[in-house]
C-alpha positions in Angstrom: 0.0 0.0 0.0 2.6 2.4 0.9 4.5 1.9 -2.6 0.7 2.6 -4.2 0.4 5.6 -2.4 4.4 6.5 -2.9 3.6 5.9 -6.8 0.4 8.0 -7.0 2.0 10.6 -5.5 5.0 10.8 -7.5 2.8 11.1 -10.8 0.4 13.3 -9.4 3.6 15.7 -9.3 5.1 14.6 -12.7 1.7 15.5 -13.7 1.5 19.5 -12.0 4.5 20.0 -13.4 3.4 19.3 -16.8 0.5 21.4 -16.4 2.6 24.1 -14.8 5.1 24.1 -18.5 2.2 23.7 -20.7 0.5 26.8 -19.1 4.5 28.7 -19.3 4.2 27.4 -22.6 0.5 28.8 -23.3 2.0 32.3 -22.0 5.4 32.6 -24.3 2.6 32.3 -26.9 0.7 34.7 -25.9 3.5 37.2 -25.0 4.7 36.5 -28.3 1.5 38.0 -30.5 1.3 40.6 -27.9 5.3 41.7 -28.8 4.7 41.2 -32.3 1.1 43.7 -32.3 3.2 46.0 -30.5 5.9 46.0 -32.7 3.7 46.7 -35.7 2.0 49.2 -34.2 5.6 51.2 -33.6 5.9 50.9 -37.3 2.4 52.8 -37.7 2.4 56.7 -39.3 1.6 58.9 -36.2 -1.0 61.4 -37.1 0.5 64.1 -34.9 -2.3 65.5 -33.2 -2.1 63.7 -29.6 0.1 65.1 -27.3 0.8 61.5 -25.6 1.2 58.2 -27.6 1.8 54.7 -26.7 5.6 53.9 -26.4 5.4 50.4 -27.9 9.1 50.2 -28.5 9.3 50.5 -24.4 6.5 47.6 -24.2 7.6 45.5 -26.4 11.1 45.2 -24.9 9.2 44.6 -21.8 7.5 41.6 -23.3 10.6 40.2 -24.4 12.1 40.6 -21.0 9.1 38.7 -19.1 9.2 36.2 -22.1 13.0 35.7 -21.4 12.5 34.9 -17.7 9.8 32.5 -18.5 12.0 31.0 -20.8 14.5 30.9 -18.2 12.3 29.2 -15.4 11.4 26.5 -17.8 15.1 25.6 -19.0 17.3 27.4 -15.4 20.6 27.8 -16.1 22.2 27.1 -12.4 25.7 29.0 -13.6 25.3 32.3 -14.2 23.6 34.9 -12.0 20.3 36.0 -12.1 19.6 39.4 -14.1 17.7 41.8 -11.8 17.1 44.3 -14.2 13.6 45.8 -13.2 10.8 46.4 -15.9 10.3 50.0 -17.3 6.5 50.5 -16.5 5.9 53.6 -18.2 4.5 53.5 -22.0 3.4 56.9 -22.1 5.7 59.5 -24.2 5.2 62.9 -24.7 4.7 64.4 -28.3 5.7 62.7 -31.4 8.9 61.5 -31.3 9.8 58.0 -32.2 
């Protein structure tokens, strides 16, 4: 009985940790259209008349950055540091500049 509940246990584990990637891995998707609507809108003809616009250059190296550390929780690297570099937040620029 004990090795039952021993085996049970272990695959009831095996099996959160697979849920646990495929939701990482449901996320990196995600992340990834997100990054890639952001970085087409960047591309987009501003039509000058708003005084603040969306810094999607800022956001989308953002996404890349919380994409990266996903990444890195699913495949750790146990010999190099961890980067601590905070996110940037703010997404709102003045004027029309690029």
């Amino acid at each position: 009985m004990a090795i039952a509940l021993g085996i049970l246990t272990s695959q009831a584990h095996a099996a959160g940790t697979a849920s646990e990637q495929a939701n990482v891995d449901v996320m990196i998707r995600q992340l990834n259209a997100v990054e890639a609507v952001a970085r087409r809108s960047a591309e987009l003809p501003s039509d000058g008349s708003t005084r603040y616009r969306l810094d999607y250059n800022r956001l989308a190296a953002d996404i890349a950055r919380i994409r990266q550390g996903l990444q890195d929780y699913l495949a750790p690297s146990r010999a190099q540091p961890r980067d601590a570099a905070e996110l940037s937040g703010q997404y709102q620029r003045e004027g029309t500049q690029p």
